[in-house]
C-alpha positions in Angstrom: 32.0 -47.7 31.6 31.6 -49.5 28.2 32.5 -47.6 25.4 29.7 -47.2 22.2 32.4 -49.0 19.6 32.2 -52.1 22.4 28.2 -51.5 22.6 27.3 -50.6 18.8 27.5 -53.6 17.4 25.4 -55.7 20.1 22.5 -53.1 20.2 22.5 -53.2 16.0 22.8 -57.8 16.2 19.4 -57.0 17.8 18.1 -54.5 16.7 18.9 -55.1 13.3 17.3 -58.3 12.4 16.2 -59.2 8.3 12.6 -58.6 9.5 13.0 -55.0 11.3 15.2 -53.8 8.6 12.2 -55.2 5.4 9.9 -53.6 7.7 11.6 -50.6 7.9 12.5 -50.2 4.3 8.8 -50.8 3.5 7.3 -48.4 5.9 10.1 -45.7 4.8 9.2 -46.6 0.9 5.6 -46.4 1.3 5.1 -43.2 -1.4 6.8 -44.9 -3.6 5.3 -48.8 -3.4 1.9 -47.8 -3.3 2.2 -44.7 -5.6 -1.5 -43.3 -6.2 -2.8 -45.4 -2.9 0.1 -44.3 -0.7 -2.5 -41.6 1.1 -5.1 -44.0 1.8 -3.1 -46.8 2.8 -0.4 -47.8 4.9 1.6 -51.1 5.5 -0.3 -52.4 8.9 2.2 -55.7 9.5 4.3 -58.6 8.1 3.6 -61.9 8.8 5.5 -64.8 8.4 4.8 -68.1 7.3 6.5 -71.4 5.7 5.4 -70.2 2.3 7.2 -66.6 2.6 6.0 -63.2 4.2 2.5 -61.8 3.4 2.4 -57.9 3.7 -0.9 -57.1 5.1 -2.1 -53.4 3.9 -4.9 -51.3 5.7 -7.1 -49.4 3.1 -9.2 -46.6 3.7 -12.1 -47.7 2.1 -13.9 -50.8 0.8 -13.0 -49.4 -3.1 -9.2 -49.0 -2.5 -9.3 -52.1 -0.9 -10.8 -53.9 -4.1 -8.1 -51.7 -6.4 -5.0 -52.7 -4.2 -6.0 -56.2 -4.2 -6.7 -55.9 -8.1 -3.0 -54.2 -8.6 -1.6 -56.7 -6.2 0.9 -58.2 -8.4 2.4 -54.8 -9.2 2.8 -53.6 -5.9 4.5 -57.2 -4.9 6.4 -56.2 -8.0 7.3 -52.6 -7.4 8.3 -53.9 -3.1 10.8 -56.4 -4.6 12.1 -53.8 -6.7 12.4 -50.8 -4.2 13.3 -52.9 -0.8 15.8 -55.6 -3.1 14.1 -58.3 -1.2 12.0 -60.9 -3.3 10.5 -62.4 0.1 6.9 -60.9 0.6 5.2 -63.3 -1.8 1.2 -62.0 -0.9 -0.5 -59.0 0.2 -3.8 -58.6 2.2 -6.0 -55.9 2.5 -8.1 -55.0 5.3 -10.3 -52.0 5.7 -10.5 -49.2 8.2 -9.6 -46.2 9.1 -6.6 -43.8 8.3 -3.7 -44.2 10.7 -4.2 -41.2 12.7 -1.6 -38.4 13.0 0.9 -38.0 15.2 0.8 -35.0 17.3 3.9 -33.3 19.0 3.0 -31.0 22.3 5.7 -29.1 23.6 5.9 -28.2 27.2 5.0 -24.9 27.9 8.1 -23.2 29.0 8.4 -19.7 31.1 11.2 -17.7 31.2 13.4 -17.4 34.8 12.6 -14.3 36.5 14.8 -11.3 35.5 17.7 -10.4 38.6 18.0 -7.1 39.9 20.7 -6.5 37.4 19.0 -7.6 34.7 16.1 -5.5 35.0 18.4 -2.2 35.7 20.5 -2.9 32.5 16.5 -3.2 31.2 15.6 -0.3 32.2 19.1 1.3 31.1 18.8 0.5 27.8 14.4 1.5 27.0 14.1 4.0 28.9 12.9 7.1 26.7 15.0 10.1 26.3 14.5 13.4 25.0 16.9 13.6 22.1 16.3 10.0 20.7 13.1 8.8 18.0 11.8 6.4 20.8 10.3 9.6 22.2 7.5 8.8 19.3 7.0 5.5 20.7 3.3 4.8 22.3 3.2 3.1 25.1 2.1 -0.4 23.7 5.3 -0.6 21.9 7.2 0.2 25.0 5.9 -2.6 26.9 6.5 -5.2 23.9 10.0 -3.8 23.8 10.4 -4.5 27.2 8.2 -7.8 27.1 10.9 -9.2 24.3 13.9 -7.8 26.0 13.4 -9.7 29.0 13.7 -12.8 26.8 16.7 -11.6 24.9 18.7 -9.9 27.8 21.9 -11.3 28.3 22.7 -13.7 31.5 25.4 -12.6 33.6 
């Protein structure tokens, strides 16, 4: 097996090209490009032609599209300055919607069932005794006691 100092460097030669790494610096430096548009726009693509590289910008609506494309020359401005790369010479602006949000769903995990020691070192240690304040205890708490320490009881 190949080791990652042998591998590295041919995954990052592709990975790594001038294109993915403007495109990355712009999509990371969005907030501060766009500044007062960066929440209702978003960099959509690059293209590239024999003039240079246009940025084409999605905006939200129809009057941040007009602004952006009024402001373009500072934004081209501010990109060169941010991402240290003078090679997007234009910007375009399209209309639509907001990119929409990612959303994370974690699988629902359950908890193995308790073993037979488990559960006697469970009830070992809630079960109520006459001398000790969990005497007090209703009996809801006593069964989310024991709901949480089947959750927290230690694996043998």
């Amino acid at each position: 097996m190949r080791s990652l100092e042998h591998t590295l460097p041919t995954i990052m030669t592709t990975c790594a090209t001038p294109q993915k790494s403007l495109w990355a610096k712009i999509c990371l430096n969005w907030p501060n490009i766009a500044r007062t548009w960066a929440s209702q726009t978003y960099p959509l693509k690059l293209s590239h032609t024999q003039t240079g590289v246009t940025l084409w910008i999605q905006a939200a609506s129809k009057g941040t599209a007009f602004q952006v494309t009024h402001h373009a020359h500072g934004l081209l401005e501010a990109l060169s300055r941010i991402t240290g790369d003078v090679t997007v010479h234009a910007l375009r602006v399209v209309e639509g919607p907001p990119p929409p949000t990612p959303t994370v769903t974690h699988p629902k995990t359950h908890p193995a069932p308790l073993t037979e020691q488990q559960t006697a070192w469970l009830n070992g240690h809630l079960v109520e005794k006459e001398s000790t304040p969990t005497k007090a205890l209703n009996e809801k708490m006593r069964q989310a006691l024991w709901r949480l320490g089947q959750h927290i009881v230690p694996k043998p």
